[in-house]
Backbone as JSON Lines, residues from 0, in Angstrom:
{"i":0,"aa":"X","n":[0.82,-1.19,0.0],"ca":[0.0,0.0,0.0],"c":[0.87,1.26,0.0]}
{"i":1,"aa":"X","n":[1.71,1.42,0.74],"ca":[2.8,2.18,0.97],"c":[3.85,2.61,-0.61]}
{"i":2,"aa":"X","n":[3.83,1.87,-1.08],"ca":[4.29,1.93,-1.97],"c":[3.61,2.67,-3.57]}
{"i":3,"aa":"X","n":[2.34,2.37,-3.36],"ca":[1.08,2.83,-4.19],"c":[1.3,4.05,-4.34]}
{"i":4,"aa":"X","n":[1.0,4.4,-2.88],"ca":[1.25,5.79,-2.48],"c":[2.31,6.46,-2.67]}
{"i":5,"aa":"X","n":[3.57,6.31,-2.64],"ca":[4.93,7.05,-3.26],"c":[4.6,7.17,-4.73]}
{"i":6,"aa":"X","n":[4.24,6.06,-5.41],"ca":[3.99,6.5,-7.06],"c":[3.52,7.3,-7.35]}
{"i":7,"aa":"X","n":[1.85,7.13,-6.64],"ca":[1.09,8.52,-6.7],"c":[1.31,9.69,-6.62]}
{"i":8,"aa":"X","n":[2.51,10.4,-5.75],"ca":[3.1,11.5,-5.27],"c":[4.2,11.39,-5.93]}
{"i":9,"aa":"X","n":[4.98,10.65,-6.56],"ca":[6.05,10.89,-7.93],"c":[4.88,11.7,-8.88]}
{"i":10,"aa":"X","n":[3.55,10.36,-9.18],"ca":[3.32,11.51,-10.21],"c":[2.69,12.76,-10.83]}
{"i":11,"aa":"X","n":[2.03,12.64,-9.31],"ca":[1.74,14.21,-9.5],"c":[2.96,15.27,-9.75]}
{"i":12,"aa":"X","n":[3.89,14.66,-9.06],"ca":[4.97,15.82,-8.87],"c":[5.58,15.71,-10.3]}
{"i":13,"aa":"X","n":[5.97,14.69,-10.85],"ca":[5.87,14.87,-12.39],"c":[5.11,16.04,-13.23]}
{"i":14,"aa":"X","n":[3.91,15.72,-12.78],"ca":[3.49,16.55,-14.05],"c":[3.22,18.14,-13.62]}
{"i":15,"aa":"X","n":[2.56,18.59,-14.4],"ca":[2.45,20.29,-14.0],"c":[0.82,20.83,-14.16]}
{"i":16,"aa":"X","n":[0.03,21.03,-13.04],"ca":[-1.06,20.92,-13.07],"c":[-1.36,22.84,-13.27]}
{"i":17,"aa":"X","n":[-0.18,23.97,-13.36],"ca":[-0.18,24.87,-13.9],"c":[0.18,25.15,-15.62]}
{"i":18,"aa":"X","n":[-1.22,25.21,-16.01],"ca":[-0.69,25.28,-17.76],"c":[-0.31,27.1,-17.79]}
{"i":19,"aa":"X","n":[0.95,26.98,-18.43],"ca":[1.55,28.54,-18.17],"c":[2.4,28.71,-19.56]}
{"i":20,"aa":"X","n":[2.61,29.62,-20.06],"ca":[3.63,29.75,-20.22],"c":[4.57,31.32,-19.8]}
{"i":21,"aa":"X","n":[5.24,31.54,-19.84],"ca":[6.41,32.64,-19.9],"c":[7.07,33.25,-21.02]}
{"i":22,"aa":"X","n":[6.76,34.17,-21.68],"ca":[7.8,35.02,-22.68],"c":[7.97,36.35,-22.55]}
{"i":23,"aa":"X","n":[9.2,36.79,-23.03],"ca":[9.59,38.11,-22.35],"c":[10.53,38.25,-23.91]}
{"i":24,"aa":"X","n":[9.98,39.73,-24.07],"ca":[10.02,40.71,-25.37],"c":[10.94,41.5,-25.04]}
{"i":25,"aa":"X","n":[12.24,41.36,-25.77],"ca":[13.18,42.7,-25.59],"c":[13.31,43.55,-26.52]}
{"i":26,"aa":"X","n":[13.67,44.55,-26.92],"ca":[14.56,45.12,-28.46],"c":[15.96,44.86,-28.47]}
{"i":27,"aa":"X","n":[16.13,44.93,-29.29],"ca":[17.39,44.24,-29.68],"c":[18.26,45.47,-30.41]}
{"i":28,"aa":"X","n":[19.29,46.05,-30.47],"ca":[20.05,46.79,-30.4],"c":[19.44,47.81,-31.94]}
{"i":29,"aa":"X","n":[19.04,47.01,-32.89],"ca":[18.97,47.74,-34.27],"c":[17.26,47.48,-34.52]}
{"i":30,"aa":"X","n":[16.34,47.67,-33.28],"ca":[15.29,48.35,-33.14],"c":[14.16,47.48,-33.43]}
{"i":31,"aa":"X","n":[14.58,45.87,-33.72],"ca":[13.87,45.04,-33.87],"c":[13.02,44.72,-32.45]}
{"i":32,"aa":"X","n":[12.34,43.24,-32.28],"ca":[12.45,42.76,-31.08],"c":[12.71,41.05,-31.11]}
{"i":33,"aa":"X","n":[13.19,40.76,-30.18],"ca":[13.01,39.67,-29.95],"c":[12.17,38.71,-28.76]}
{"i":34,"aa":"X","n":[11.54,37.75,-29.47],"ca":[10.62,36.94,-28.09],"c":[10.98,35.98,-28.09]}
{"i":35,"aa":"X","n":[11.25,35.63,-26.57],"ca":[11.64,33.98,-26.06],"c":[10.16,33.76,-25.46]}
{"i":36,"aa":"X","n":[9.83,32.64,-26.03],"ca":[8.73,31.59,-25.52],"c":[9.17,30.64,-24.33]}
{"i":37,"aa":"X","n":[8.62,30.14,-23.25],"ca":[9.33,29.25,-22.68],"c":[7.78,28.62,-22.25]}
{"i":38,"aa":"X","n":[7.76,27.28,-22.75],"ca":[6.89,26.12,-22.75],"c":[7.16,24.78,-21.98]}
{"i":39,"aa":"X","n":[5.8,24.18,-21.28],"ca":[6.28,22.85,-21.17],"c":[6.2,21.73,-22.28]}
{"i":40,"aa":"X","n":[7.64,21.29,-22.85],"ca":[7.47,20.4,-24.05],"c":[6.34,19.86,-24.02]}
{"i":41,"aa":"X","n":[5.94,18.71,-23.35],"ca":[4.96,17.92,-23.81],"c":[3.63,18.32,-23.85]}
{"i":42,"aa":"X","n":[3.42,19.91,-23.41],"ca":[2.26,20.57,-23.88],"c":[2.42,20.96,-25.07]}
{"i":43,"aa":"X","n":[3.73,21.77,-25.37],"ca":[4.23,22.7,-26.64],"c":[3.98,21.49,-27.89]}
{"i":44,"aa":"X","n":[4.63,20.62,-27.79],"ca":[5.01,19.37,-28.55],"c":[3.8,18.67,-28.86]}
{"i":45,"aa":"X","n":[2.53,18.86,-28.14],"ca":[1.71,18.31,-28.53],"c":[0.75,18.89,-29.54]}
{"i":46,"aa":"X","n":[1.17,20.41,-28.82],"ca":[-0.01,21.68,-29.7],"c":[0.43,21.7,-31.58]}
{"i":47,"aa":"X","n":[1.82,21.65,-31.51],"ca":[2.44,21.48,-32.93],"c":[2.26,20.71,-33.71]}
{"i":48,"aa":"X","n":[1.41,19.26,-32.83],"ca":[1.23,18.32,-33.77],"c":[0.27,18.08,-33.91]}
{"i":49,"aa":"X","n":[-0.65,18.5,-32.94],"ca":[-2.0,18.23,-33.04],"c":[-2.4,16.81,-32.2]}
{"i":50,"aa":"X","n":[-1.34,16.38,-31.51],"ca":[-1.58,15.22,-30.71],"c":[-1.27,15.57,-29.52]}
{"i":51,"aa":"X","n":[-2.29,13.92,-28.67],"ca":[-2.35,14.21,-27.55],"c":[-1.15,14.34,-27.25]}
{"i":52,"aa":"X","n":[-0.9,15.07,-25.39],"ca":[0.6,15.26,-24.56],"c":[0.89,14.33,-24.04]}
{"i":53,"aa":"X","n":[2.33,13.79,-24.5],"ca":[3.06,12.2,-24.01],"c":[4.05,12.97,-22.96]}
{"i":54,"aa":"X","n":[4.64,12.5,-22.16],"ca":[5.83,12.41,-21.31],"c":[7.08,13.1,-21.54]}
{"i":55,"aa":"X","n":[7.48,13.98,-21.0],"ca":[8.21,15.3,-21.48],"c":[9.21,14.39,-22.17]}
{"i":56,"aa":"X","n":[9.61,13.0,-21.13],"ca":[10.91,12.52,-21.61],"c":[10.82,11.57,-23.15]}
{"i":57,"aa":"X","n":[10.0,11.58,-22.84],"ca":[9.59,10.81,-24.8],"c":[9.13,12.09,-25.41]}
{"i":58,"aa":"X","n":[9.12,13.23,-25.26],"ca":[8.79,14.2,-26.55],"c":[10.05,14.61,-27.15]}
{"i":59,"aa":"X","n":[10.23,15.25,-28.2],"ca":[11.42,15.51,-29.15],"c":[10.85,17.01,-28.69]}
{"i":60,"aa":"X","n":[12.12,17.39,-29.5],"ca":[11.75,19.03,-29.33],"c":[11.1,19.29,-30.66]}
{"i":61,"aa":"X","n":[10.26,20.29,-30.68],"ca":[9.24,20.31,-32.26],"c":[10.21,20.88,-33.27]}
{"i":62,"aa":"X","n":[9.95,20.49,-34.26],"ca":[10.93,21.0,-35.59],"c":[10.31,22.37,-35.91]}
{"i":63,"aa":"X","n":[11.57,23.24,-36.28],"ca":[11.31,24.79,-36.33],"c":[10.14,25.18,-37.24]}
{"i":64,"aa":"X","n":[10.29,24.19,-38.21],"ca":[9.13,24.71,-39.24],"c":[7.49,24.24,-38.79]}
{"i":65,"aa":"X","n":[7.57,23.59,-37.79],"ca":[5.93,22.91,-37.34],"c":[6.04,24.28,-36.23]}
{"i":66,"aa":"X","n":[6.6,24.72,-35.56],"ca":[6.82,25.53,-34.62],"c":[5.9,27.23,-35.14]}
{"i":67,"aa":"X","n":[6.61,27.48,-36.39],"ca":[6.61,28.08,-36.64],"c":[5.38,28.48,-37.61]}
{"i":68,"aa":"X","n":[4.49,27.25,-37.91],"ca":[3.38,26.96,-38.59],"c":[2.63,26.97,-37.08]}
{"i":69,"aa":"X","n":[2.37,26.55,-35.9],"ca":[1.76,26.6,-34.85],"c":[1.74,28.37,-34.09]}
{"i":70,"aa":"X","n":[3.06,28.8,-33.9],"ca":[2.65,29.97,-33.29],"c":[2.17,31.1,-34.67]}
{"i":71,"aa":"X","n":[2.3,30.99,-35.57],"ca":[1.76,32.43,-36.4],"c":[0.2,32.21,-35.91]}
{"i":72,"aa":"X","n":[-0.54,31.6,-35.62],"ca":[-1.59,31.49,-35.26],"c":[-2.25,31.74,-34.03]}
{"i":73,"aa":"X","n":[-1.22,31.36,-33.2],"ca":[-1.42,31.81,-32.0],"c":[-0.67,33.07,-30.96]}
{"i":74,"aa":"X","n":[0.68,33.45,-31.3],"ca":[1.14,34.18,-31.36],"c":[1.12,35.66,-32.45]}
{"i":75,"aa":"X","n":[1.08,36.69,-31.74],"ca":[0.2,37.64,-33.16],"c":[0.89,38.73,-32.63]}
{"i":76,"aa":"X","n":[1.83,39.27,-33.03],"ca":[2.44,40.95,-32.95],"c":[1.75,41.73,-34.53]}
{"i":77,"aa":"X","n":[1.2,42.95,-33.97],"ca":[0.34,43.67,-35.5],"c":[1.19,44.71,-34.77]}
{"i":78,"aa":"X","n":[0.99,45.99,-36.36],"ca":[1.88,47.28,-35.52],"c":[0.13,47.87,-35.52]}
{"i":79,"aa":"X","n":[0.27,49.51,-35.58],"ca":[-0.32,50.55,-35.31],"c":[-1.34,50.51,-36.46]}
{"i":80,"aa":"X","n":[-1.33,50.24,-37.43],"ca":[-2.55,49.69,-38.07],"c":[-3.42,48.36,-37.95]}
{"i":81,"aa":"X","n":[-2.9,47.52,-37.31],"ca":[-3.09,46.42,-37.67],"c":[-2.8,45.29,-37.9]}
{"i":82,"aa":"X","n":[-1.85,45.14,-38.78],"ca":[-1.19,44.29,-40.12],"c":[-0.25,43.88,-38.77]}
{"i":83,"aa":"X","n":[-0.15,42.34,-39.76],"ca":[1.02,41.61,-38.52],"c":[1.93,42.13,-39.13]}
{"i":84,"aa":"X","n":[3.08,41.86,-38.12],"ca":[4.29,41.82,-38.15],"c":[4.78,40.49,-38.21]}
{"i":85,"aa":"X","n":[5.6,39.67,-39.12],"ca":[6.67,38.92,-39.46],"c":[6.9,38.69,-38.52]}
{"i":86,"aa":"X","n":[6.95,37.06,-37.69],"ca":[7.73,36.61,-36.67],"c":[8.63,35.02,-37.32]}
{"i":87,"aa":"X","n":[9.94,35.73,-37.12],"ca":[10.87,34.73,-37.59],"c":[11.22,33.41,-36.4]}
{"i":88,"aa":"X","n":[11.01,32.65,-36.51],"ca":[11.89,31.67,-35.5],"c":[13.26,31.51,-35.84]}
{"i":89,"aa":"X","n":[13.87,31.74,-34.88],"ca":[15.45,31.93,-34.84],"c":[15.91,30.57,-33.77]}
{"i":90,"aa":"X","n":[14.8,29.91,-33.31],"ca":[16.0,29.06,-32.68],"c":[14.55,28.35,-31.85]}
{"i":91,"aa":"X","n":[14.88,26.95,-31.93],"ca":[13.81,26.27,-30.35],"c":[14.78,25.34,-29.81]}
{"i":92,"aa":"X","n":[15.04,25.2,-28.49],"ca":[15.72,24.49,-27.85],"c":[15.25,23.98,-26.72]}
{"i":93,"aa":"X","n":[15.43,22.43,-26.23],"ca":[15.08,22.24,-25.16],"c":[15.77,22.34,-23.65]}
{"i":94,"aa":"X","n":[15.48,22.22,-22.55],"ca":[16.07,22.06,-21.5],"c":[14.99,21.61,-21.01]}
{"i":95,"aa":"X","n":[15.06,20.34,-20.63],"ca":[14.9,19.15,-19.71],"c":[13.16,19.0,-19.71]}
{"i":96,"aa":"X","n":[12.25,19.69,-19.47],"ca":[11.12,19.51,-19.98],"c":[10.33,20.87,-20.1]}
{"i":97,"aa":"X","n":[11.21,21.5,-20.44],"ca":[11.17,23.03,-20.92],"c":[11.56,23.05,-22.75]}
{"i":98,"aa":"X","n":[10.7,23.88,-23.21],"ca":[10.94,23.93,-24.71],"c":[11.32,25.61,-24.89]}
{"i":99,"aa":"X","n":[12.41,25.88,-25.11],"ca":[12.0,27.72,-25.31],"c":[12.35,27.96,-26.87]}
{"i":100,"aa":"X","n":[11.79,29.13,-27.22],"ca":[11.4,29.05,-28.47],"c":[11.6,30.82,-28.67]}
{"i":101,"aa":"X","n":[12.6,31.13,-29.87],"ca":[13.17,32.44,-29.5],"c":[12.63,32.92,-31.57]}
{"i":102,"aa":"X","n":[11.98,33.82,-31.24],"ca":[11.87,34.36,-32.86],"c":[12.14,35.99,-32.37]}
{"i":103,"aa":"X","n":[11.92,36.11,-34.05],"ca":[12.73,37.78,-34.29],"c":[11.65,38.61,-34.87]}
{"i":104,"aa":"X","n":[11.66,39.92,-34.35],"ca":[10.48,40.24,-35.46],"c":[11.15,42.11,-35.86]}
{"i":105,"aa":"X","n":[11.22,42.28,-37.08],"ca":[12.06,43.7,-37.68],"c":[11.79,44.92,-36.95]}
{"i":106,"aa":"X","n":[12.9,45.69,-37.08],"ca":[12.36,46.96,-36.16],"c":[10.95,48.07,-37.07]}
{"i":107,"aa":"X","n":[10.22,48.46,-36.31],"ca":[9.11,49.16,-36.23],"c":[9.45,50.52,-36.61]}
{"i":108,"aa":"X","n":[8.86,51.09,-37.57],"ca":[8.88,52.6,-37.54],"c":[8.88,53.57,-36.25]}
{"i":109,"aa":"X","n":[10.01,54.64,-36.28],"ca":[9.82,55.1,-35.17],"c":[8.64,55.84,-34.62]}
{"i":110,"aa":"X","n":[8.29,55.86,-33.43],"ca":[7.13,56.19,-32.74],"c":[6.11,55.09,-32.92]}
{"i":111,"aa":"X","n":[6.05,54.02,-33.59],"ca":[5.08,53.02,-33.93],"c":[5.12,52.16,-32.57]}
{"i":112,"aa":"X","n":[3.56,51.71,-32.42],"ca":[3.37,50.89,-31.21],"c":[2.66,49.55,-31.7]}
{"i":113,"aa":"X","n":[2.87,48.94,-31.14],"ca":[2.91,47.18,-31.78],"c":[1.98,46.5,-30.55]}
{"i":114,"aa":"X","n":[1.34,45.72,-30.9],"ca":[0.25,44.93,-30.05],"c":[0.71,43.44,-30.0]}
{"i":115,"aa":"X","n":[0.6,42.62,-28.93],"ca":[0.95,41.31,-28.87],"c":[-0.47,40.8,-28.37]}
{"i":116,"aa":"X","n":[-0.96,39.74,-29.58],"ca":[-1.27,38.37,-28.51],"c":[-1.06,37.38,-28.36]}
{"i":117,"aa":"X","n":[-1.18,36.83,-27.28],"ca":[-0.41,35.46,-27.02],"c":[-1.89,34.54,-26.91]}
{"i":118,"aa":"X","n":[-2.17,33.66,-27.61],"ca":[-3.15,32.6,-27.53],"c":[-2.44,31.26,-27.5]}
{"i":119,"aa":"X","n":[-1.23,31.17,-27.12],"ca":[-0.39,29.58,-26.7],"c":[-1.08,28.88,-25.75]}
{"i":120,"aa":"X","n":[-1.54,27.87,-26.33],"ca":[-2.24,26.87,-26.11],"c":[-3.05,26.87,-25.29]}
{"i":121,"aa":"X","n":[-3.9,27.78,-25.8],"ca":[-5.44,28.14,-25.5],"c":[-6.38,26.76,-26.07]}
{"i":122,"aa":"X","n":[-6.06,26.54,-27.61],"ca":[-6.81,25.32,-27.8],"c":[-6.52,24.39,-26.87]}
{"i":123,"aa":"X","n":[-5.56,24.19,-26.11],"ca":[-5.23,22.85,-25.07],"c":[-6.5,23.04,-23.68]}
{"i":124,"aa":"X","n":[-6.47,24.08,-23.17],"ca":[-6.52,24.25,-21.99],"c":[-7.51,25.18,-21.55]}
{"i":125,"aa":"X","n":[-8.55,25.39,-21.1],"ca":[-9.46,26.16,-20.58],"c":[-8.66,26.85,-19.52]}
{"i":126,"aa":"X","n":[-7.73,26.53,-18.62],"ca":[-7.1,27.51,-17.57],"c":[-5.57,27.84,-18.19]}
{"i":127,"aa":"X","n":[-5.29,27.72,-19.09],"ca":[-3.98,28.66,-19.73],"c":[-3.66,29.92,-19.2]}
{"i":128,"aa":"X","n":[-2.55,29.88,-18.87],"ca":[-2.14,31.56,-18.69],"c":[-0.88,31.78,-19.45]}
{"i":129,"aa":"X","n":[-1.0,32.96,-20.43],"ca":[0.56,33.07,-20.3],"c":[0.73,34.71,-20.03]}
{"i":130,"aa":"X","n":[2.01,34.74,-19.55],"ca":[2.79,35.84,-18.86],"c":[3.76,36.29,-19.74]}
{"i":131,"aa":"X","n":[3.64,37.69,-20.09],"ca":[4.54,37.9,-21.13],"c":[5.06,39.37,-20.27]}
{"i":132,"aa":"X","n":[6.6,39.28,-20.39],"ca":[7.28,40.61,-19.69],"c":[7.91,40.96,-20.91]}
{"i":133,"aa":"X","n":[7.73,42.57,-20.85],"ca":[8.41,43.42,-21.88],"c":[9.09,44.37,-21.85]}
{"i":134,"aa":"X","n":[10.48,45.0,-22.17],"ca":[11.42,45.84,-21.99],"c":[11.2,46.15,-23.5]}
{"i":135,"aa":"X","n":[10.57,47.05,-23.76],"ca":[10.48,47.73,-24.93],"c":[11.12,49.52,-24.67]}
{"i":136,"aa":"X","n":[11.66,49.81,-25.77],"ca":[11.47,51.42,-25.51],"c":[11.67,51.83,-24.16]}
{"i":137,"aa":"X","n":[12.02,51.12,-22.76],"ca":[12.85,52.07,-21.95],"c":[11.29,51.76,-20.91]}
{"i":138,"aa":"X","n":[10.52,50.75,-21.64],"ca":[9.17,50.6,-20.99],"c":[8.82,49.29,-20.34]}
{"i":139,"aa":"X","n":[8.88,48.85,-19.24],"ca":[9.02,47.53,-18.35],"c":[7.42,47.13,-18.34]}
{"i":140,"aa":"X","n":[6.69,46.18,-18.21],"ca":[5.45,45.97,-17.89],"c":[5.57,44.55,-18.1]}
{"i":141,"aa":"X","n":[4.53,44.02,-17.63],"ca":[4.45,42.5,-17.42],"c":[2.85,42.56,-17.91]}
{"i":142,"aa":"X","n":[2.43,41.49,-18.9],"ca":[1.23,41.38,-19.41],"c":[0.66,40.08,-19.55]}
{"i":143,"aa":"X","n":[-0.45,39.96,-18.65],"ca":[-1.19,38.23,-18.52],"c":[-2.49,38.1,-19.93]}
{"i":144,"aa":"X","n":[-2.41,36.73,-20.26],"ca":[-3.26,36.36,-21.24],"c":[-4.02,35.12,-20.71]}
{"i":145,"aa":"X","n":[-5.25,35.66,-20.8],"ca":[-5.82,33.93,-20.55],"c":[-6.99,33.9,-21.63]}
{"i":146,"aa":"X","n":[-7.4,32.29,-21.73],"ca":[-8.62,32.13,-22.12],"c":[-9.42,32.88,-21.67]}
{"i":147,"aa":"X","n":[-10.35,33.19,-20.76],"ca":[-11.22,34.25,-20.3],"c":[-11.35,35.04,-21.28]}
{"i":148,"aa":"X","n":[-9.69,35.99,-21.33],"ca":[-9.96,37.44,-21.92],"c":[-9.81,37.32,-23.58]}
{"i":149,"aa":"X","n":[-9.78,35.74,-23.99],"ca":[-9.4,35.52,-25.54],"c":[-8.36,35.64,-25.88]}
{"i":150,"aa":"X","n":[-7.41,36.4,-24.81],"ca":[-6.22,36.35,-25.31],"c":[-5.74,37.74,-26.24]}
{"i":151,"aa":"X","n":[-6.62,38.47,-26.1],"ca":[-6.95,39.95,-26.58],"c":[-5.15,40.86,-26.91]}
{"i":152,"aa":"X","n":[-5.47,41.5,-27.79],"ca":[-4.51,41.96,-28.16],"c":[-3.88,43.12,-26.93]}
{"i":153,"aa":"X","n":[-2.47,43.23,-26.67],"ca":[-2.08,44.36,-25.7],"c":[-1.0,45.15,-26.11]}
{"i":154,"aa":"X","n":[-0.89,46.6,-25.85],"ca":[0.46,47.03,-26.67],"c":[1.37,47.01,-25.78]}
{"i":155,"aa":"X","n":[2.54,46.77,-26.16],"ca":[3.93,46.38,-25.8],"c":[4.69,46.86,-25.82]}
């Protein structure tokens, strides 16, 4: 019986009963920006494929181009009219059951203000949050997205 019970409490502690993610928006010296995504693989890994979430340690890390076909959809920088902005993936890498996921997006006309939304893996999850911190322009703020609010566009 005793033993039952240790499994049980491995596996909760395994898994992550907070669906979250974390990305934080900097500029980058020649006025672009850049965003790091930071995901739990076997959520991230599943959203890219459209399959269910297996075990961080049996997921691969997603190939840049499924990556990159998954967030234009859910990930959305528009400037001051509207119109998206180009988000390049520059890099996804894993660490241990963390997926982070770093794209580029061109610098903005000056005085132009740019809107982010983050809808990462909203289709997964009715309690999704993600947390996005931004050092733009000399301007610090931290900005939450959930299902609730749709995930609504915020300027950055």
């Amino acid at each position: 019986m005793a033993a039952s019970g240790v499994a049980l409490v491995a596996r909760r502690a395994d898994s992550h009963p907070l669906h979250t993610t974390l990305t934080q928006v900097t500029a980058n010296p020649d006025g672009g920006l850049e965003i790091e995504l930071r995901a739990f693989v076997d959520d991230f890994a599943a959203a890219v494929s459209g399959r269910p979430a297996v075990a961080a340690s049996a997921t691969t890390t997603p190939a840049d181009s499924a990556t990159a076909r998954y967030l234009a959809g859910v990930l959305v920088l528009t400037d001051d009219a509207g119109r998206r902005v180009l988000l390049r993936v520059a890099g996804v890498r894993r660490a241990g059951d963390l997926v982070w996921v770093t794209l580029r997006a061109p610098a903005a006309p000056a005085g132009a203000r740019q809107r982010l939304t983050n809808r990462v893996l909203f289709e997964r999850y009715d309690d999704q949050v993600n947390i996005v911190q931004s050092n733009v322009r000399g301007r610090r703020q931290t900005l939450l997205f959930t299902k609730r609010d749709g995930g609504v566009a915020k300027p950055i």
